[in-house]
C-alpha positions in Angstrom: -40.5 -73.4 -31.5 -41.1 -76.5 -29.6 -37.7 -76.5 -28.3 -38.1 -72.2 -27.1 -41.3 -74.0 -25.3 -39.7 -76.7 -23.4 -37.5 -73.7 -22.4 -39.8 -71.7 -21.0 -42.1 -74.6 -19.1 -38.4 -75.2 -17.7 -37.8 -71.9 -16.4 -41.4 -71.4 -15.6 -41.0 -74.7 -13.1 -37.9 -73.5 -11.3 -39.5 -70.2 -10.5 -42.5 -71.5 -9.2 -40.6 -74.0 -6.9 -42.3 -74.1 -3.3 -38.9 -73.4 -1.8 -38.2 -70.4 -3.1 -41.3 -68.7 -1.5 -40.5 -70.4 2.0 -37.0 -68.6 1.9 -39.2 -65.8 1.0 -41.6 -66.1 3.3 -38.6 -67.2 6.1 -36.6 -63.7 5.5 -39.8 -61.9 5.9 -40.3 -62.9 9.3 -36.8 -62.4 10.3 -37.5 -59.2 9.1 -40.2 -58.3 10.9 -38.7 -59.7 13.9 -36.4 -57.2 13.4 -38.7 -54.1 12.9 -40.6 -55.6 16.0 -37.7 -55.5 18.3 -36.8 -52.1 17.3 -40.0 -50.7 19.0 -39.3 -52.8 21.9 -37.1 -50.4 23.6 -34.5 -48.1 23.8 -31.2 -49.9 24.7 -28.3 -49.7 22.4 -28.3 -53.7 22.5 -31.7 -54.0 21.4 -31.1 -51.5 18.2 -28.0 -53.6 17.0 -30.1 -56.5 17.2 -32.4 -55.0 15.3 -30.4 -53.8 12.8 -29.0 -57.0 12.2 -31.9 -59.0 11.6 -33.5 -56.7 9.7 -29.9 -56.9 7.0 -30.1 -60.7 7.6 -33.4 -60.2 5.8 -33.0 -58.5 3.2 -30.2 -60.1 1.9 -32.0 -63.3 2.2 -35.0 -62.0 0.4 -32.9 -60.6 -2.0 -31.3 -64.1 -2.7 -34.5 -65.4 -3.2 -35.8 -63.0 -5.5 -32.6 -62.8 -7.8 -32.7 -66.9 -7.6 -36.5 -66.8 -8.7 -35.8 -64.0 -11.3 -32.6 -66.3 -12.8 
């Protein structure tokens, strides 16, 4: 049992590690940037952008949640 504890504190550590909820907290506001810059305006240009930051974060949010969840 003592051994299944030491596991746990282990795994319990690593997910609480500071830097996994600044990558969160970093593809977040990528994200929103990228919500923001939609409503900006109507040019094709600004929509890629858009578009393309708002994928840029969600994958990295989704990094950092699988990485927390392992």
């Amino acid at each position: 049992m003592g051994i299944k504890n030491s596991v746990m504190s282990n795994t319990t550590e690593q997910a609480n590690n500071p830097s996994h909820y600044i990558l969160l907290t970093v593809a977040i506001i990528i994200g929103i940037c990228g919500v923001y810059l939609r409503f900006l305006g109507e040019a094709p240009a600004f929509n890629w952008i858009s578009n393309i930051l708002l994928v840029i974060g969600v994958v990295i949010a989704l990094k950092a949640v699988f990485t927390i969840m392992k």
